[in-house]
Steps between C-alpha positions, in 0.01 A plus 500: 500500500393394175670151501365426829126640307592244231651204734148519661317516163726173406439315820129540503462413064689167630297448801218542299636267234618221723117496614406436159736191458351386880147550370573294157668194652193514741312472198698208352503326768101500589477416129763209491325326812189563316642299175682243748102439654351442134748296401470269809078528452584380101792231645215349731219525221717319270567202739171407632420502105772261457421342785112455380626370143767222686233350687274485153772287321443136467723273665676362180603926457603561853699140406660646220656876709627214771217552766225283644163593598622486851761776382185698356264496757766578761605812284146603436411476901805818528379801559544779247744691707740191456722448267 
């Protein structure tokens, strides 16, 4: 009787552990997609700056990194989203 007692006792402490693991990968996860969203909010900050600064360079610059103002203006006209 008292290994069935403890069988039960072991069965629930791992039940009640394995909820634990379920409830920290949960976790994890919410707070990975949460750090995947930033980073894709700082990726799109970053390339409408770049974007902004391209289509402030003078045509003997945008010359010199192999692009025309053609080149710039059609990069500048993307939307953020687009890499």
């Amino acid at each position: 009787m008292l290994t069935i007692i403890n069988s039960a006792y072991a069965m629930n402490r791992l039940s009640l552990a394995l909820d634990d693991v379920r409830r920290l990968a949960a976790r994890e996860t919410a707070t990975a997609a949460v750090r995947k969203m930033m980073d894709a909010v700082v990726g799109w900050q970053e390339r409408a700056h770049e974007r902004r600064r391209l289509i402030d360079m003078e045509d003997r610059m945008l010359a010199d990194i192999g692009l025309s103002r053609t080149d710039a203006q059609a990069e500048f006209n993307k939307p953020f989203w687009r890499i």
